[in-house]
N, C-alpha and C positions, 0 to 999 in steps of 0.2 A: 869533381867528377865522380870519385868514387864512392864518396856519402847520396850521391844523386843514381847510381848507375842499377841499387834494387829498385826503386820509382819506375824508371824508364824500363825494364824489363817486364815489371808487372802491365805497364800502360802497352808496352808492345803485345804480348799475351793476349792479354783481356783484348784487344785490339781486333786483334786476328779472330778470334772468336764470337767477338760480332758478327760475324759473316756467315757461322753455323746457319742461323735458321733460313740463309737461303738454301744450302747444302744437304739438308736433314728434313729423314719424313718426319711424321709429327709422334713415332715411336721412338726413332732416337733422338728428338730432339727435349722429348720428354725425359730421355733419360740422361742428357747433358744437363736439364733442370736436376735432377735430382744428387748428380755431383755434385749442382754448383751447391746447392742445400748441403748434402753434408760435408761438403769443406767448409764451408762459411760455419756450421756447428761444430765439426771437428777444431777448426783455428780459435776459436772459443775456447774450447776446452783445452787448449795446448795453448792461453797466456797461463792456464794454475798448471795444468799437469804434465807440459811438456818442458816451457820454461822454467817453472816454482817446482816441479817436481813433487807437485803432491797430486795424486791420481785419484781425482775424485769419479767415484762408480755411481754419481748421480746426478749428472748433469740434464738429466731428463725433467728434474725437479722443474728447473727453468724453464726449459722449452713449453713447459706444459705451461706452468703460469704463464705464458707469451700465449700459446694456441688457445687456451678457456676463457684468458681474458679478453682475449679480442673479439671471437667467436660472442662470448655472452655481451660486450659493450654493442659490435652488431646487432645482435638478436634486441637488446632491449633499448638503445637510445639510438640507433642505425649511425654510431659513431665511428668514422673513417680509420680503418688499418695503420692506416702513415701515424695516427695521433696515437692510435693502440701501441703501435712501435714504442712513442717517447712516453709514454703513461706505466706501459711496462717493463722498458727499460730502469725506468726507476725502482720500480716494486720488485723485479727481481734483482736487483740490487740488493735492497735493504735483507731480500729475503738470503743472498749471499751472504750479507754480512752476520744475521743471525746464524747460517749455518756456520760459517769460519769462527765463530764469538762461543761456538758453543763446541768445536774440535780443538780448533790454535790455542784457546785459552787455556783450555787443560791439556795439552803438551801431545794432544793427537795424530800423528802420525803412520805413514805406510797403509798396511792394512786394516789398521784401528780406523785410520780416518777413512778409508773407502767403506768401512761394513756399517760406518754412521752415516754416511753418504746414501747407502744402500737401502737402512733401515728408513730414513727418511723420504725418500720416495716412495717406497711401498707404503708408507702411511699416506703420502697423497692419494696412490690409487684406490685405499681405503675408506677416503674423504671422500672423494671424487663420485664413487661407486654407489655413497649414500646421501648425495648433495642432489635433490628434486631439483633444487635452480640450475643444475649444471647438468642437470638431464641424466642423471644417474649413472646407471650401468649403461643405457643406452647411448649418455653426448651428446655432443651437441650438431647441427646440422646446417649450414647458409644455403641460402638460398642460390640455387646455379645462375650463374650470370647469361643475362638475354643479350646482354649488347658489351663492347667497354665503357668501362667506367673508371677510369685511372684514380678518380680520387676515393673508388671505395677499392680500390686493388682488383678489378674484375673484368679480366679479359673472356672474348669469346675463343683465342684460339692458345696454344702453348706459348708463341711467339713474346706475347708481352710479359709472362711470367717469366720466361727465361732473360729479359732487359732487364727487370726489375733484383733478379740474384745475383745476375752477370755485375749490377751497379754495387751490388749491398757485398759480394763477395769482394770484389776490386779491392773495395774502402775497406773491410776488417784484413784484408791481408798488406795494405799499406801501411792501414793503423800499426801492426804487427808488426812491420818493419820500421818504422819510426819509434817504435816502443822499445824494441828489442836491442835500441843501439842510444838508448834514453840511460840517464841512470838508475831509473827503479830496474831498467829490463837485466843492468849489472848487478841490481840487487836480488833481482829475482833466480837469477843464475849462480849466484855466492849461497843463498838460500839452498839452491839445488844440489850442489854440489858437497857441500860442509857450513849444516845450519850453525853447529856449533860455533868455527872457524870464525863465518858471516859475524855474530853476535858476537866475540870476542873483536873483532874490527870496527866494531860501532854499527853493525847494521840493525835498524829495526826490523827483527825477523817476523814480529806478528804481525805489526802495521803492512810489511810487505806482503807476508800473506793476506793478507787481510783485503786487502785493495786489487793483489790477484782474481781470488775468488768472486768479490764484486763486480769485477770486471767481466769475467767469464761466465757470470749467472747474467750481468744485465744484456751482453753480445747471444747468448744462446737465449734469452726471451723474446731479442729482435726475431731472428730465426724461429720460432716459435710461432711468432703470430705468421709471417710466409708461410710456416709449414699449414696453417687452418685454410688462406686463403685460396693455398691452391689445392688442397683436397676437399675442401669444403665441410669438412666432416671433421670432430674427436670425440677420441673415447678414453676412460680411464689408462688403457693399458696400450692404446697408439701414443703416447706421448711419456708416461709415467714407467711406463715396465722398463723392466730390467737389460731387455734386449735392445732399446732404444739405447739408452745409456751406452753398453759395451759396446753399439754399432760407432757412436761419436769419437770414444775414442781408441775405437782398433782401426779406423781409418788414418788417426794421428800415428798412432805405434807404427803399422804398416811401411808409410808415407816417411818418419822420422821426425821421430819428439823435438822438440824443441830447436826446428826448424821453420822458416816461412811456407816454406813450398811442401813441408811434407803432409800438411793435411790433404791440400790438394790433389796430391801425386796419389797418395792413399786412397781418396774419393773416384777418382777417374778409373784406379784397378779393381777395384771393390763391389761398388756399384757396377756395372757391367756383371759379371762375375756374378753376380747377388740374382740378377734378372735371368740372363741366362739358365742359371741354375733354377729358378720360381717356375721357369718355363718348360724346362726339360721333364721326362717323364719319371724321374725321380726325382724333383721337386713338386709333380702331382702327385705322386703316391707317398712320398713321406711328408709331412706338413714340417718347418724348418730345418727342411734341409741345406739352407742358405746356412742358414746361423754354424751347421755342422759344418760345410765350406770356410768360414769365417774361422772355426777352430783352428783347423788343420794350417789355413793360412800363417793365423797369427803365429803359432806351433814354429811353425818352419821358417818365420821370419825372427821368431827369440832364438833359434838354434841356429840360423845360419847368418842374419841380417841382424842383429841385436838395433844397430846405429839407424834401423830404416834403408828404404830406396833413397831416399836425399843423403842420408848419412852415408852409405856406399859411393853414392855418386861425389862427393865430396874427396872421401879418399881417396880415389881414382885420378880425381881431376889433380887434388895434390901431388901424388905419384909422379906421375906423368910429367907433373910441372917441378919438380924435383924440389918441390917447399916442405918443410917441417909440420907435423902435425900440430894443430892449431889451439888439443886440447882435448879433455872425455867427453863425445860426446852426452848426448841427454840418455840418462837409462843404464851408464856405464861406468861401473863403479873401479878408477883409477888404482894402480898398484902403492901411488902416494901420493898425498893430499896436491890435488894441481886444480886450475880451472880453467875457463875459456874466456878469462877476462883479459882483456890485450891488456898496454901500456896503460891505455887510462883506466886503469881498476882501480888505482888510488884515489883518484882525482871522483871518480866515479861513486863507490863506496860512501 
């Protein structure tokens, strides 16, 4: 019951939410779309940076190869989304695994690996911006849907797009919980924790990174090609900048690293928040004033919530329930070497 009981709560959840788009105009219910979007990006990016603890600042790379290459298999063979999905989940893969081959192998870490993370996507948007077939500086553009069409992903009203995230969000944060309690998700937290440690116990630290990152470049392509369908539109720097990237995963930080529920929980405070503030009239007269929002948050969630909302709610619920702490969480560097690997760590490892 209790290997089964994250399942059943996520299936109750997602459940219950179904039932939004009877409840929601089609301005909030566009903006429940765009939680479910960056949770499902954000949970991506927290199997490398929340789990593995390596905080890559360019998970935009992904996304984008998901959104251009869908966008351009449209445009030029009118090849369906759902196949762009598994065509790009591959490719950003591979392209994960060259960036992880070309940081993990020379011993890249912390902020070394985030500003090769970094440099690497501003070379896409540098590509991108002089690439005629990818519609250059301008991007690319689909045609607005007349009717539905499920098999090319094209609804006429929010409704369907919001089924379509609600299903794709469910599965990566089950995936996530099935992973996280898998033995790589034990090796990916011994990694986290004390790489050295890990590798003196026989873990493959690269291999594990390795298959992190791949993982988390090919789930944030899926995510990529949704983000084109339902805007219709990219450009170098909607998918490639820099702001995209720290938006994915200051929702995980926010929310709580190397948690199931903290992307989500981050996505639902954030987004609101993000709108709100786009709308108000000092988000018309400053232009990223969100993003200056998004500072101050982050700010005051390192100073006072280091562990995240889930990571607080965690230790409360402990508290209360008069249990032992369970371990450091994700982000929180222990007074002595300990981890958050129960009984089976040996067996695990």
């Amino acid at each position: 019951m209790r290997t089964t009981r994250p399942y059943i709560v996520a299936l109750i959840v997602f459940g219950v939410a179904a039932f939004l788009p009877l409840m929601l105009s089609k301005y909030y219910l566009h903006m429940a779309i765009l939680v479910l979007l960056w949770a499902f990006l954000a949970t991506a990016w927290n199997i490398l940076g929340g789990y593995g603890g390596q905080h890559s600042l360019g998970n935009g790379l992904f996304m984008g190869i998901g959104a251009y290459g869908a966008a351009y298999l449209v445009l030029t063979w009118n090849i369906s989304p759902w196949l762009s999905m598994g065509i790009f989940f591959i490719v950003a893969g591979l392209a994960g695994a060259f960036v992880g081959y070309l940081t993990f192998r020379y011993g890249l870490k912390g902020a070394y690996f985030a500003l090769v993370t970094i440099a690497l996507t501003e070379a896409a948007v540098y590509v991108t911006s002089n690439w005629t077939a990818l519609g250059a500086n301008n991007g690319l553009s689909l045609p607005i849907a007349q009717s539905n069409n499920f098999a090319m992903l094209q609804f006429t009203s929010e409704t369907g797009y919001f089924y379509v995230i609600l299903v794709l969000t469910l599965l990566i944060m089950m995936f996530t919980i099935w992973l996280a309690s898998r033995r790589f998700g034990y090796r990916l937290i011994s990694v986290r924790e004390n790489e050295d440690a890990a590798e003196a116990l026989g873990v493959g630290t690269m291999s594990t990174k390795m298959w992190a990152i791949m993982l988390s470049a090919a789930l944030t392509a899926v995510g990529g090609v949704f983000y084109i369908v339902l805007y219709n539109y990219v450009n170098p720097r909607s998918v490639f900048g820099e702001a995209v990237s720290v938006q994915i995963l200051l929702y995980a930080i926010v929310g709580g690293l190397g948690t199931v529920w903290g992307p989500l929980v981050g996505a639902a405070i954030l987004v609101p928040v993000s709108e709100i503030v786009r709308g108000s009239s000092l988000g018309q007269q400053l232009q990223g004033a969100y993003l200056l929002t998004y500072g101050v948050i982050l700010v005051l969630t390192m100073l006072f919530m280091p562990t995240g909302i889930v990571g607080v709610a965690k230790s409360i619920r402990r508290r209360l329930g008069g249990r032992a702490p369970e371990g450091p969480p994700a982000g929180v560097t222990p007074g002595e070497p300990q981890t958050e690997l129960s009984e089976q760590d040996g067996a695990a490892l």
